[in-house]
C-alpha positions, 0 to 999 in steps of 0.5 A: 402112371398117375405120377404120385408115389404111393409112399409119398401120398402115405406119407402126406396123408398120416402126416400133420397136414393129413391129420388137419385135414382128416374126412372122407376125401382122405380116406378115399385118396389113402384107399385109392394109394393102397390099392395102387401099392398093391396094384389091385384092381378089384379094391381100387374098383371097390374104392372108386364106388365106395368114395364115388362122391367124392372122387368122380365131382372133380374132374382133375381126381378122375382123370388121374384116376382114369390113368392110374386104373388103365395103368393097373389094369394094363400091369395085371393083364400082362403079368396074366397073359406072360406066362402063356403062348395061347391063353383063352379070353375067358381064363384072363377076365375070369382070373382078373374078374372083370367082363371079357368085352374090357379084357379083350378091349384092353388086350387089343389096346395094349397090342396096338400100342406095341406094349405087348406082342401078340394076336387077338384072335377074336372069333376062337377068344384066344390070345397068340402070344409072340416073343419079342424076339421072334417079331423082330426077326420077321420084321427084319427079314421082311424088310430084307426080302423088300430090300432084295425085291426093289433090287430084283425089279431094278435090274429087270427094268434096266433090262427091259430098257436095254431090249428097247 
């Protein structure tokens, strides 16, 4: 998150020190806090290129721009793919209208980091989505069967020392 609340950046902005230090720079920072309050990645993409000048010359705004897009490309991508068990790559960029390549990047991304449970199956372009409850039941059974497996190999070796 990009760590400003967008009420609270309304607020600076329409606010006696905004109004002082009205331009474009204000315009662009109150474009950029609508549409994080609206959590649109199609207007803050539109307001990034409108306001490209003075956004992308300082290297701190582009970086809190960097995470905020992340963060709301992340919410909108999940809040598509929720519903599905199986959902085509193509549907979700075509819904969030952005290229498949940084649909499936994100996805992948968001999979890695544990955010989202699920499989990118790449080579039919569908997503595999898995409950979260589900996952934990295999892993905890997985680590059951390897608890049992180490005890099974234990005892063969202590056997296998009696017979010699």
């Amino acid at each position: 998150s990009s760590g400003i609340n967008a009420e609270y950046g309304q607020s600076l902005l329409t606010g006696k020190m905004g109004l002082k230090y009205s331009g474009r720079g204000i315009d662009a920072m109150q474009a950029i806090a609508d549409a994080g309050k609206k959590r649109d990645i199609a207007i803050f993409n539109q307001t990034i290129s409108k306001y490209e000048a003075e956004l992308q010359k300082d290297g701190v705004i582009e970086s809190h721009l960097k995470a905020l897009y992340d963060t709301l490309l992340e919410k909108n991508l999940v809040r598509i793919i929720e519903p599905y068990s199986r959902v085509q790559l193509s549907h979700v960029a075509e819904t969030i209208a952005l290229p498949y390549e940084v649909v499936e990047r994100k996805l992948s991304q968001i999979i890695l980091d544990k955010k989202f449970s699920g499989i990118l199956d790449q080579r039919s372009g569908v997503l595999i989505v898995f409950d979260a409850s589900e996952e934990d039941q295999t892993y905890t059974y997985a680590l059951e069967t390897i608890s049992h497996m180490g005890k099974v190999v234990d005892a063969l070796f202590k056997k296998a020392q009696k017979l010699s």
